[in-house]
C-alpha positions as CSV (number, residue, x, y, z in Angstrom):
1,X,197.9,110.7,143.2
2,X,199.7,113.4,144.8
3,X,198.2,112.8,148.3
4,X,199.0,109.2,148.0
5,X,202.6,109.9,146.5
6,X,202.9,112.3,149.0
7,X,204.0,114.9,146.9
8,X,202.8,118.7,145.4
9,X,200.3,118.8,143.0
10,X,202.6,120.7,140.8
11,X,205.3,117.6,141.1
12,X,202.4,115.2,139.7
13,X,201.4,117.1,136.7
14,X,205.1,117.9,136.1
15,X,205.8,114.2,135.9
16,X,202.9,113.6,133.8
17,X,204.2,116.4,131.1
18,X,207.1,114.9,131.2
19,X,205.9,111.8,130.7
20,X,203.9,112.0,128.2
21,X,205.8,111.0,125.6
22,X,209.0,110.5,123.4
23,X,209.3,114.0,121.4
24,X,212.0,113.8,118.7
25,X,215.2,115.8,118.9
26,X,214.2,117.0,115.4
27,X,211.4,118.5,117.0
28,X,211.5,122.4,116.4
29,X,212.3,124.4,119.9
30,X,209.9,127.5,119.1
31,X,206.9,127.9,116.5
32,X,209.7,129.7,113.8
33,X,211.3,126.0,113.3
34,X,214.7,127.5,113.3
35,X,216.2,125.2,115.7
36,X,215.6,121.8,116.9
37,X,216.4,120.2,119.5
38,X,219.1,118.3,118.5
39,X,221.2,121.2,118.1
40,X,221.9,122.5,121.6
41,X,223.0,118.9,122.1
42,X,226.4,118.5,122.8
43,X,229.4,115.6,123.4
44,X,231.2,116.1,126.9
45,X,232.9,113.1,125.8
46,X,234.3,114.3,122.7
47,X,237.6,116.2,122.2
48,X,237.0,119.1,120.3
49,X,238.3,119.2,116.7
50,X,240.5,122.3,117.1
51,X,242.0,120.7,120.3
52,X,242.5,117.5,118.3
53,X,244.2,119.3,115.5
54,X,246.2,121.0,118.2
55,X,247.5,118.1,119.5
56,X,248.5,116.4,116.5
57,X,250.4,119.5,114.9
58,X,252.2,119.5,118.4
59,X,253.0,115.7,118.7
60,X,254.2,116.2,114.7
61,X,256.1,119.0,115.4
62,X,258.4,116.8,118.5
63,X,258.3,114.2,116.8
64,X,260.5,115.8,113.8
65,X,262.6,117.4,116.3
66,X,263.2,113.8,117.9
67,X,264.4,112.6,114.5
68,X,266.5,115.8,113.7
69,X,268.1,115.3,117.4
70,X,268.8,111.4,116.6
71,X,270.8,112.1,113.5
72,X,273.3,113.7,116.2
73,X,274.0,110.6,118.2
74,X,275.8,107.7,117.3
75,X,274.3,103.8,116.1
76,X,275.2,102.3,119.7
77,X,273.7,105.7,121.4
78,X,270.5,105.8,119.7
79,X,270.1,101.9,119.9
80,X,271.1,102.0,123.7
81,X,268.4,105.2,124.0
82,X,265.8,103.6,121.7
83,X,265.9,100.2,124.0
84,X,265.7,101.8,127.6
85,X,264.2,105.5,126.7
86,X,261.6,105.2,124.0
87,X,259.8,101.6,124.8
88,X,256.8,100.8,126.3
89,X,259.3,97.6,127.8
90,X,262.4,98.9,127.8
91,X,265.3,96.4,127.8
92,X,267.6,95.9,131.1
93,X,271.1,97.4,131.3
94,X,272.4,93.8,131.8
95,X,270.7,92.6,128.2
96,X,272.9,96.1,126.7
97,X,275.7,94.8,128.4
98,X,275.6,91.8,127.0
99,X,274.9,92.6,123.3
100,X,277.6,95.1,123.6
101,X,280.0,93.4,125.5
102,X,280.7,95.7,128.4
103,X,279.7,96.5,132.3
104,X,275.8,97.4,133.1
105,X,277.4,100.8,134.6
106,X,279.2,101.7,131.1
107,X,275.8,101.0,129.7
108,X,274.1,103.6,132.4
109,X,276.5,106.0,131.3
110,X,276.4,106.1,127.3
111,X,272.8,106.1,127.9
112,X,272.8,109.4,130.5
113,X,275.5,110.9,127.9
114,X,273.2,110.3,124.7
115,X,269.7,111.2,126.6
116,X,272.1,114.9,127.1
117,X,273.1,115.5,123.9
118,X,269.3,114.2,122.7
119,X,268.3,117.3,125.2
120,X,270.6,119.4,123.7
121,X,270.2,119.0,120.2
122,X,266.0,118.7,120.5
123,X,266.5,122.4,122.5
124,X,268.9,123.8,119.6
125,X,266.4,122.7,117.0
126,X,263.2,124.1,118.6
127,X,265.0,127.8,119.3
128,X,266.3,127.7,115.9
129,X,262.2,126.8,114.4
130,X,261.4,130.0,117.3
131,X,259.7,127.2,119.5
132,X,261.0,127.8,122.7
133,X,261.6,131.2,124.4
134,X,265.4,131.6,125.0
């Protein structure tokens, strides 16, 4: 087989060890039966659980400094920064202008102001919770 594969010896019997059937991942590694196989198997795929938990403390954590910092803007301001800012489709400055009954460019400008104080407050709040170096 080897000559006609044209490969080693070793290569042949190799593949047939390897081939020679399924073996179960409960199958023990050594004779003591302490660990299978199945257990040095591992996810690349997966995020780990600590990084997951992480994450979700850290996206919790912005998200209550996002509602703290909103309390400090004004109903037009944090409906003109809700619409453009923090939508997957944000609305155009001419539909603002419209519902509110003034120019696209004093639209543009209540929405630069409010982002500002948003950064302002949202900074305040994390060095008062020690969040932020200062």
């Amino acid at each position: 087989i080897a000559t006609k594969l044209g490969v080693s010896e070793e290569e042949v019997t190799n593949m047939n060890r390897r081939l020679g059937g399924d073996a179960s991942l409960n199958a023990p590694l050594r004779a003591d039966g302490e660990s299978e196989w199945q257990d040095w198997l591992a996810d690349d795929t997966a995020v780990s659980q600590e990084t997951q938990l992480a994450e979700d403390e850290e996206k919790s954590i912005r998200r209550g400094l996002l509602e703290e910092a909103m309390q400090e803007l004004t109903d037009r301001e944090k409906h003109i920064l809700t619409e453009r800012r923090l939508k997957d489709d944000p609305v155009t400055l001419e539909e603002l202008a419209g519902q509110y009954g003034v120019s696209r460019e004093r639209v543009r400008q209540i929405e630069v102001r409010a982002f500002e104080k948003l950064q302002k407050a949202m900074r305040a709040a994390a060095e008062e919770r020690n969040l932020v170096d200062v």
